[in-house]
N, C-alpha and C positions, 0 to 999 in steps of 0.2 A: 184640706184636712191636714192637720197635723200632729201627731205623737206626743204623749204627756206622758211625765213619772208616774208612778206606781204612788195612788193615795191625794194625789193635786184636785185639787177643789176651787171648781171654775164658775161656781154660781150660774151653768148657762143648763142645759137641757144634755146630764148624762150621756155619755157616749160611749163607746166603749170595742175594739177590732173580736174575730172569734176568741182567743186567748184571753180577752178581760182584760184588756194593757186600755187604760183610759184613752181618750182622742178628744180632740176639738176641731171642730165643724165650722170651715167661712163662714156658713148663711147663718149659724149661731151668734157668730162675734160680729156678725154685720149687723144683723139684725139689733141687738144688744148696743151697739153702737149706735145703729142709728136712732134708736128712741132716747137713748141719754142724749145724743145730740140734739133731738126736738124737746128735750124738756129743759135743755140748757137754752135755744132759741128763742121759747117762749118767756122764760123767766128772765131773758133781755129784752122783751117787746116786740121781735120776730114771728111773725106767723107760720109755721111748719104745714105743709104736707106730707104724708109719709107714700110710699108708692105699695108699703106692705106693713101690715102689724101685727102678724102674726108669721109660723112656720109654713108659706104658703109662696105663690107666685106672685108678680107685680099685679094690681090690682084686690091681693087675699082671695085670689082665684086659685081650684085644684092644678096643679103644675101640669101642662098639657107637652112644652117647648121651649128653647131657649129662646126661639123665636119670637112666640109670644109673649115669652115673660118679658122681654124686651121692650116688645111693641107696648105691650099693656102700660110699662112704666113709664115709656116717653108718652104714651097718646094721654095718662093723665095729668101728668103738669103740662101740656101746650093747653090741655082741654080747661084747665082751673088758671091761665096763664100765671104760670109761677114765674118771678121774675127770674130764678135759680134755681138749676139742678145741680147735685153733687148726687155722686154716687159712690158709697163705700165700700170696698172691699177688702180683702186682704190677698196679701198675694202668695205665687208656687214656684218654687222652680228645681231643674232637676238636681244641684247640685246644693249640699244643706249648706252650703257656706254661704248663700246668698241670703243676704239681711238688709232691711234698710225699709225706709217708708218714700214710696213717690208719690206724685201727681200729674195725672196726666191730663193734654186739653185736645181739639182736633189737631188735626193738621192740618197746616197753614191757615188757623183763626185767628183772630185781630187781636186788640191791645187788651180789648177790656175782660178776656175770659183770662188771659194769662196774667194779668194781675191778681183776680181772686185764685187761680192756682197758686202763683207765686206768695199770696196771703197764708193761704191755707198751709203750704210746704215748710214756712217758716214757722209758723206756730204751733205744730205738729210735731215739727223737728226739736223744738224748744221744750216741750213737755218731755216727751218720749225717749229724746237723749239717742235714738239710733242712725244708722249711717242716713247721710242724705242725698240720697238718689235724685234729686233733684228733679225740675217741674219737667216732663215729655212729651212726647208727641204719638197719636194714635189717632187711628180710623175706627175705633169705637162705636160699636150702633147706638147708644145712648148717649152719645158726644154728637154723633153725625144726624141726630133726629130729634135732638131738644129746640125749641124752638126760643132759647134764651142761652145764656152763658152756661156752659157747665164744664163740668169737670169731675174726672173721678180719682180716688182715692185710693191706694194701696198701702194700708198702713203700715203691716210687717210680712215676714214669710213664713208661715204656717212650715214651711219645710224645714226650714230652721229651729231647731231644738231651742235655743236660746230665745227665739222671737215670740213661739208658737206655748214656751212657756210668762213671757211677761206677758202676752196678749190674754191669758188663762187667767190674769189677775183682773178680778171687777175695778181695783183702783187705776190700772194701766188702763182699760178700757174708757174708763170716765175722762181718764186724762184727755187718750184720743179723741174722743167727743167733743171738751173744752178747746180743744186747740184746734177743731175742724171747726167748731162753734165761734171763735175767737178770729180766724181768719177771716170767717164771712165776716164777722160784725167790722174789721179793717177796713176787709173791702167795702164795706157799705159808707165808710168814714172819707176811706179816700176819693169816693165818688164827689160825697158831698164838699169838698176840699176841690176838687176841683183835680187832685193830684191825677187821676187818671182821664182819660180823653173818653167822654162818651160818642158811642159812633154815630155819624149823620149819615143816612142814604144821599149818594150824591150821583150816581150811576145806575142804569136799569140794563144789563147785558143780556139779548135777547136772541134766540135759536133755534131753527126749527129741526131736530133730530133726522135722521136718516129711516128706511123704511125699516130696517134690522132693528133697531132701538123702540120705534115707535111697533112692530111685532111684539116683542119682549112686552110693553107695558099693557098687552089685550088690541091695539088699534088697529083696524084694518088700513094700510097705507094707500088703498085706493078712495079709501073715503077720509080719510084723515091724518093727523102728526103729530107726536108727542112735541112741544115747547118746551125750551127751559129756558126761565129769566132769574137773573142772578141778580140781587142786586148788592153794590158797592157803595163801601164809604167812603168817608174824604181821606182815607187812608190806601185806597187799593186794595181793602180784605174784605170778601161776601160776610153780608151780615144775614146773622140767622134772626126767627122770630119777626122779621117784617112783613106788616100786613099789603095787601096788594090787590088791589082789583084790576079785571081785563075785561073788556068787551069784543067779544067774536062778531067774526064776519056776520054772521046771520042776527045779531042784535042780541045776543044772548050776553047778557053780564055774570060773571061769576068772580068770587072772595077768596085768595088762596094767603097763605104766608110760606115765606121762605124758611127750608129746612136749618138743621144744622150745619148744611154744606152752605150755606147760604143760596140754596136753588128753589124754586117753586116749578112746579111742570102742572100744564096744561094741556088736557087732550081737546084738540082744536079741529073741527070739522072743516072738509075744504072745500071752501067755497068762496070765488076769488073776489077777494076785497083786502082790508087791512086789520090786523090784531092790535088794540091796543091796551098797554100793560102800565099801569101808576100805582105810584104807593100810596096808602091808603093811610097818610098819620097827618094830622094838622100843622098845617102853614110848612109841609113842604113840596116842593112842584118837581118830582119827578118820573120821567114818563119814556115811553119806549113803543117805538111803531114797528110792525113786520107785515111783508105783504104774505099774502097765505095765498096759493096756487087753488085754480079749479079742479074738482073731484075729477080722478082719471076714467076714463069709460072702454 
């Protein structure tokens, strides 16, 4: 949230503190943003998902938790497999002097998220004209639970008088949109150029958790164990969104894909034989064995 003059006309949804002193509202300027950026997407042959289109939670469900707004947003682009998530926001901080637009991606993700941030930072920065805070790093729940490249956005600081007034202009806000609209379509260029490395799974890293972990996830550890198989590129970074099948001890097949951390978990009953875990994408062969202990008595 951030403080406007006296009379500023922000074409977004009136706001206004007990005194009548006008305001402007993140989820306002996010929001606003992000549909000028799906209608700039479309109008270059992109196909958009929105996670919200209205004054509502992810999903355009009543606002229940951050929790859930969360969940609700990543569970539907894994669900609709979007090849990309971006997530807009504007940023706070406690001292007004802080200005500038960043982007942030996980921590320690591979080459190809940080190329569409680094698209996205520059084109952003190029319209907007404000400090460049450059591309960062974050354990983000919507960074750590997409099951594609993502990244999210911070374009000004609402707590900045200076920021929080050009963000108030519908023509500043379309800019942001064109220049977050602009980077994707880079990235999608330099894909196809070849300029950036797409990732191959070339590794399945595979682990059977401890009884305290495998507690935390609901499993009782006399009759069973949380797994996590990670799988790696020919880089050495987990890649997210990789799809994976396993076959438990007991004959049981199940389909999972790897998180944003690039991890899948598997609640695996014990019952002594071998776990085995492969990726699930054409014409490649990787695969990963774990012996699984007898149920304790």
């Amino acid at each position: 949230m951030g403080s406007l003059p006296a009379g500023t006309v922000t074409g977004l949804t009136p706001r206004a503190d007990a005194a009548g002193n006008p305001l402007i509202f993140e989820k306002d300027v996010n929001l606003d943003v992000g549909q000028r950026l799906s209608a700039f997407l479309q109008a270059n042959g992109v196909p958009t998902l929105m996670t919200r289109n209205t004054d509502s939670a992810g999903g355009d469900v009543p606002y229940v938790s951050e929790g859930a707004d969360l969940k609700a947003r990543t569970d539907l682009a894994n669900a609709q497999a979007a090849q990309l998530f971006v997530s807009i926001h504007q940023n706070s901080a406690l001292s007004a002097l802080a200005t500038g637009t960043e982007t942030y991606v996980l921590t320690g993700t591979g080459p190809a998220p940080r190329a569409l941030a680094l698209a996205i930072q520059q084109s952003v920065i190029a319209r907007l004209l404000l400090t460049d805070r450059g591309v960062r790093e974050a354990n983000f729940y919507v960074l750590r639970n997409s099951a594609m490249p993502a990244v999210l956005v911070e374009g000004a600081f609402l707590s900045n008088p200076t920021d929080a007034l050009a963000v108030a202009s519908p023509d500043v806000r379309q800019a942001m949109a064109e220049g977050i609209g602009t980077g994707i379509l880079n990235y999608s260029r330099m894909l196809g150029d070849g300029a950036v490395q797409q990732p191959v799974p070339t590794k399945i890293r595979l682990a059977r958790s401890g009884g305290a972990v495998s507690r935390r996830a609901g499993i009782n550890p006399t009759r069973g164990d949380l797994w996590v198989a990670t799988v790696i590129d020919q880089s050495g970074v987990p890649m997210a969104g990789v799809p994976l099948t396993a076959r438990l001890p007991n004959g049981k097949g199940v389909s999972v894909s790897t998180r944003g951390d690039g991890k899948a978990l598997l609640a695996v009953p014990r019952r002594r034989g071998r776990l085995n875990v492969a990726v699930a994408l054409p014409g490649i062969r990787v695969n990963a064995r774990g012996d699984v202990p007898a149920r304790l008595r």
